[in-house]
C-alpha positions in Angstrom: -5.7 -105.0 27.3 -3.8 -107.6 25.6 -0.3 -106.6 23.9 -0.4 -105.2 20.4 1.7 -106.9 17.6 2.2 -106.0 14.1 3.2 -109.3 12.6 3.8 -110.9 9.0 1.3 -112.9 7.5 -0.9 -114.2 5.0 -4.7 -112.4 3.9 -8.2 -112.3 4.0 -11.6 -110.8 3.8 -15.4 -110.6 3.1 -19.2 -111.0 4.8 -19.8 -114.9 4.7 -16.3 -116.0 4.3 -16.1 -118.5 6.9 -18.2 -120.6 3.6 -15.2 -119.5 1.6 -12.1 -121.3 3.2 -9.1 -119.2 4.3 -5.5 -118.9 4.0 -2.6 -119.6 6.4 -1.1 -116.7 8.4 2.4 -116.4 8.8 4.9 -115.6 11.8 7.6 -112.8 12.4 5.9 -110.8 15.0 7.2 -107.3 16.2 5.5 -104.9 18.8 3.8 -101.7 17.3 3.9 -98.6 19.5 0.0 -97.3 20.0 -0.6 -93.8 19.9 -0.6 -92.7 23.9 -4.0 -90.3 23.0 -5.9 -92.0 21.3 -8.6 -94.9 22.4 -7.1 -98.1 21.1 -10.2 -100.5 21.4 -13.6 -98.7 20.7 -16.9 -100.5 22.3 -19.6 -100.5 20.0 -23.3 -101.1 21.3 -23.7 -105.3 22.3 -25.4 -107.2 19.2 -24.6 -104.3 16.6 -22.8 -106.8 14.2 -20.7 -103.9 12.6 -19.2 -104.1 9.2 -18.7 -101.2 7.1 -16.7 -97.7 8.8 -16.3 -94.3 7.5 -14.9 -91.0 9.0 -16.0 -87.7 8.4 -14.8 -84.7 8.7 -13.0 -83.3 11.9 -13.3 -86.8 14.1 -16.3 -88.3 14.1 -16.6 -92.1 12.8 -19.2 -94.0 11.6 -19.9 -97.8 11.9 -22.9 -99.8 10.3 -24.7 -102.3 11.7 -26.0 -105.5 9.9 -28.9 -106.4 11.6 -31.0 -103.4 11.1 -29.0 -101.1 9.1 -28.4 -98.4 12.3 -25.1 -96.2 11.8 -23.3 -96.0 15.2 -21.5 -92.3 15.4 -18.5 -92.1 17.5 -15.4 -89.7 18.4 -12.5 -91.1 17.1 -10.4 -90.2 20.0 -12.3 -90.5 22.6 -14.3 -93.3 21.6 -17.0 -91.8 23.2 -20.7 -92.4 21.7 -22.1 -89.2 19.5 -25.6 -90.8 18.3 -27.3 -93.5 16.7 -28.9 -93.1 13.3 -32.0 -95.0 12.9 -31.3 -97.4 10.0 -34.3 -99.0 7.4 -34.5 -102.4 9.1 -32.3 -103.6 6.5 -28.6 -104.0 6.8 -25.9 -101.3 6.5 -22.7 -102.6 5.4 -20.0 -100.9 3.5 -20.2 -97.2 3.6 -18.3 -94.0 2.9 -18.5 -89.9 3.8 -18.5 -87.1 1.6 -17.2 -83.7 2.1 -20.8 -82.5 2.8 -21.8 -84.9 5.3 -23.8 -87.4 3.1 -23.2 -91.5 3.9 -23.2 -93.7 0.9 -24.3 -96.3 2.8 -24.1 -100.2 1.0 -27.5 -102.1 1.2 -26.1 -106.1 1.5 -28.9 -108.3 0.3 -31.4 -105.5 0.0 -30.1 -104.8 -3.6 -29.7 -101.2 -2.6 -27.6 -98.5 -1.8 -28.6 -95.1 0.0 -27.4 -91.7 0.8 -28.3 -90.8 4.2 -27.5 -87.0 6.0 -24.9 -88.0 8.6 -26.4 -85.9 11.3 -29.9 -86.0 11.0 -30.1 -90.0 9.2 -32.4 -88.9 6.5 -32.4 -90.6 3.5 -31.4 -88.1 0.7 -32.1 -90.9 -1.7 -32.3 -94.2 -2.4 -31.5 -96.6 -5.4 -33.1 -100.2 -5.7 -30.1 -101.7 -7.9 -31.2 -105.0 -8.7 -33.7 -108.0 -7.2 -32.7 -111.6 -7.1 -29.4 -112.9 -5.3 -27.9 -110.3 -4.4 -25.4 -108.8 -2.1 -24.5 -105.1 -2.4 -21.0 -104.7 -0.6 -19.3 -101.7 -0.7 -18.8 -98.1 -1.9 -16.5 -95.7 -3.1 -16.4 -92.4 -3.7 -14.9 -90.5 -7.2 -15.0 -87.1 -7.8 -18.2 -87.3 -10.1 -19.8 -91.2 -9.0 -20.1 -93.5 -6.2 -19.4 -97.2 -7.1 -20.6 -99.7 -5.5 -20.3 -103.5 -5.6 -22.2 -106.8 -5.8 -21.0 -109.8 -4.2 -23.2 -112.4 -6.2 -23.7 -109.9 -9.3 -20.7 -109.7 -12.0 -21.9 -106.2 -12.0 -20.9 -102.6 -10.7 -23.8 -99.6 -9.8 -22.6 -95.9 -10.4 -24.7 -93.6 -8.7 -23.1 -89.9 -10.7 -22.7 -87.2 -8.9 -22.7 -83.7 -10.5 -21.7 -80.2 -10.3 -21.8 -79.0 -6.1 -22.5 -82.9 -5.6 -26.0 -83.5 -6.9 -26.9 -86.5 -6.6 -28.6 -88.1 -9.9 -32.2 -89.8 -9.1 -30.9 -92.8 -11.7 -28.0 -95.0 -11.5 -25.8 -97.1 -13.8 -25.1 -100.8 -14.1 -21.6 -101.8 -15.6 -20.9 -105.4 -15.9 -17.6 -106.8 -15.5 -15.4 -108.9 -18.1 -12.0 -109.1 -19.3 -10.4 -111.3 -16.5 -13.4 -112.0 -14.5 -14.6 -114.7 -14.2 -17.8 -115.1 -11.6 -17.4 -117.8 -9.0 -19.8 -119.9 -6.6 -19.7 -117.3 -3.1 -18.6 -114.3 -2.6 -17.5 -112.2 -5.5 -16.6 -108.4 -5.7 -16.1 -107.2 -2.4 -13.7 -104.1 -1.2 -13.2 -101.4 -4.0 -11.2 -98.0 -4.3 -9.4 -96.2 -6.9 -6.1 -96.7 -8.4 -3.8 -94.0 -7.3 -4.0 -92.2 -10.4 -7.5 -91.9 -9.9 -8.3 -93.4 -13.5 -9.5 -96.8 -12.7 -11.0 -98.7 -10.0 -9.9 -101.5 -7.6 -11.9 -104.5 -7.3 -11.0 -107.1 -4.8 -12.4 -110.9 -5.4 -13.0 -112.3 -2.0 -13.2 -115.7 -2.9 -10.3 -116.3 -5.0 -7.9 -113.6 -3.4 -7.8 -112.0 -6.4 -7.0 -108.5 -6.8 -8.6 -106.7 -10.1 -8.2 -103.5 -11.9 -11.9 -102.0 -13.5 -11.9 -99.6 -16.1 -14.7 -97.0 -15.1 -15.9 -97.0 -18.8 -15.7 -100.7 -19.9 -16.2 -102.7 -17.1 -12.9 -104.6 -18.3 -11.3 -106.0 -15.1 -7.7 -107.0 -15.7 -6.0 -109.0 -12.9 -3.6 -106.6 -11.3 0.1 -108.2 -11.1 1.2 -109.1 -7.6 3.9 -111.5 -8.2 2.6 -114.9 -6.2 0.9 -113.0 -3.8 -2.8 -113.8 -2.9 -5.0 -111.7 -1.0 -7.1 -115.0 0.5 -10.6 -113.3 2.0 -9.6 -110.0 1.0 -12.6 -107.6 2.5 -12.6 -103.7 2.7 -9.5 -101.8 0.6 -8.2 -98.3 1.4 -5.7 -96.7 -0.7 -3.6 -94.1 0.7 -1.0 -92.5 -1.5 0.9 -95.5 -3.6 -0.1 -97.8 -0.6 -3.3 -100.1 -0.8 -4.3 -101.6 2.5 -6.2 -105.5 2.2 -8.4 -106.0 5.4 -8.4 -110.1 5.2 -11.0 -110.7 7.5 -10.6 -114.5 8.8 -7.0 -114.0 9.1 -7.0 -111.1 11.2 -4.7 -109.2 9.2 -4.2 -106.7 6.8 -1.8 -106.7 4.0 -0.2 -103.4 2.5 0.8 -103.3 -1.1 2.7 -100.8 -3.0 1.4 -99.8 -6.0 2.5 -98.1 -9.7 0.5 -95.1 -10.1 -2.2 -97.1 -12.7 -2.5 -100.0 -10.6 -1.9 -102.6 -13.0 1.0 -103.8 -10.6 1.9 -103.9 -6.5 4.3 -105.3 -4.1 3.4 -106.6 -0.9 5.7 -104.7 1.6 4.1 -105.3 4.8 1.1 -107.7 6.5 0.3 -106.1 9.5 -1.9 -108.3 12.5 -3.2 -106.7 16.1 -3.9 -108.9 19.3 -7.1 -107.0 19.3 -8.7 -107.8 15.8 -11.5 -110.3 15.7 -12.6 -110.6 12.2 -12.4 -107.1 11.3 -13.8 -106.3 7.6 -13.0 -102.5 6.6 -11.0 -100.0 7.1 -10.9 -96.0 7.4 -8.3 -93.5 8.5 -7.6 -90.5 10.3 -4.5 -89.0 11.0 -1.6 -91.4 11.6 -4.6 -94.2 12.5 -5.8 -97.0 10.9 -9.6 -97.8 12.1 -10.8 -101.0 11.5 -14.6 -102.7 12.7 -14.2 -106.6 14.7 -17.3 -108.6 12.6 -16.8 -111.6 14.6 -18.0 -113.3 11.8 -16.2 -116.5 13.6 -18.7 -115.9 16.9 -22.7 -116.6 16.6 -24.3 -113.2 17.3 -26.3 -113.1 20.2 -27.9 -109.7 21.1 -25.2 -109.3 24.0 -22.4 -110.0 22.2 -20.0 -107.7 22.1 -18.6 -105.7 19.0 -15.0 -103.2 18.6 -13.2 -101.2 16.7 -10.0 -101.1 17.0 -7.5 -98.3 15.9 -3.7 -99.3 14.5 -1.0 -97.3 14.0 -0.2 -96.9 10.2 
């Protein structure tokens, strides 16, 4: 395996940005110290064309495939292959866990989103967002919604979720203004919640932009990051005060330190791995970073193969 780096960089990130241009990464490379039990490099199935990751509870991950919308279930330690969950025929691409063992799964350029039972792979329910271009990216889960967004909509879906996690049979569409401003590609991408847990963050994949969303008003206010730009920013995972940028194309991942509102952040650390090849999200457990290779710099072949690849965080 080749050596692992942690380096500082540049960013990037997002499904189809090859068409969007990307920055360029830095230097200042030091080695990171893997963790000595855990699998470092993860095989996925040849062809799967992963994209989206979650992980449940105990140690069980889950990776989503774009070409027919199977969820690959995996030990995160062993990296040892738990099942495959039939998927619609229809890509699965970001997607997060709930404490009950339900998959939000994001439907790409179905319009849709679905909730899926992560050991069985039946569909709980499923919610036809919109028709038209389209490209539902990613999820995240609140205490009482899951969001997800549109790459080519200026638009958000909630999906509410009530008392013991019922799951409402309607959904709601919040438009984004205030400092948006829709461009021609790919739009809203990776979101999460601020660390306060009063707001959502919105990453803009093709202008690097990071954005803060009021849940109520759609308002989307630029959040202040000094000169940084987060170039092809893809799947965001906030842990703490710490918001983690996966930038696909540049193989790295940025780290910002944020206030507790996240109206403002610091970049403190870019972090790159010999072993990432266009990865897109991120997920963690324990003191590990997991993070799917898209290869979206690779034509997909049906023997091609796919990773994940764990970090140290």
């Amino acid at each position: 395996m080749p050596g692992r780096i942690v380096a500082r960089t540049l960013s990037s990130a997002a499904l189809c940005a090859l068409l969007l241009g990307a920055g360029a990464p830095g230097a200042l490379a030091a080695p990171s110290k893997p963790h000595a039990s855990f699998e470092d490099v993860i095989a996925l199935p040849d062809g799967f064309q992963p994209e989206g990751i979650a992980i449940g509870p105990g140690k069980t991950g889950y990776v989503g495939s774009l070409v027919d919308g199977d969820v690959y279930v995996f030990d995160v330690r062993t990296g040892e292959e738990i099942r495959t969950l039939d998927g619609p025929g229809t890509p699965s691409v970001g997607l997060k866990i709930d404490k009950r063992g339900r998959l939000f799964i994001a439907g790409g350029p179905a319009g849709d989103g679905r909730v899926v039972d992560a050991a069985t792979g039946d569909i709980l329910e499923t919610y036809s967002f919109t028709a038209g271009p389209t490209f539902v990216n990613d999820v995240v889960l609140t205490r009482d919604a899951a969001w997800f967004t549109d790459s080519q909509q200026a638009q958000l879906y909630k999906v509410p979720i009530g008392p013991g996690g019922a799951l409402s049979d309607e959904f709601e569409v919040l438009p984004l203004s205030g400092d948006w401003v829709q461009e021609p590609g790919f739009n809203a991408n990776g979101i999460a919640e601020t660390p306060n847990h009063r707001a959502l963050l919105v990453i803009q994949t093709g202008t690097g932009t990071l954005f803060r969303v009021d849940k109520e008003t759609g308002v989307a206010t630029a959040v202040d990051l000094g000169e940084v730009s987060l170039a092809n920013g893809d799947g965001l995972l906030v842990i703490g005060r710490k918001l983690y940028v996966v930038q696909n194309v540049l193989n790295t991942v940025a780290v910002i330190r944020l206030n507790a509102a996240g109206t403002e952040g610091e970049l403190v650390d870019e972090i790159t791995d010999s072993d990432f090849q266009v990865p897109t999200t991120i997920a963690k457990y324990g003191k590990g970073l997991y993070l799917p290779n898209a290869r979206f710099d690779t034509p997909p072949t049906p023997d091609t193969p796919y990773s994940v690849v764990r970090i140290d965080r």
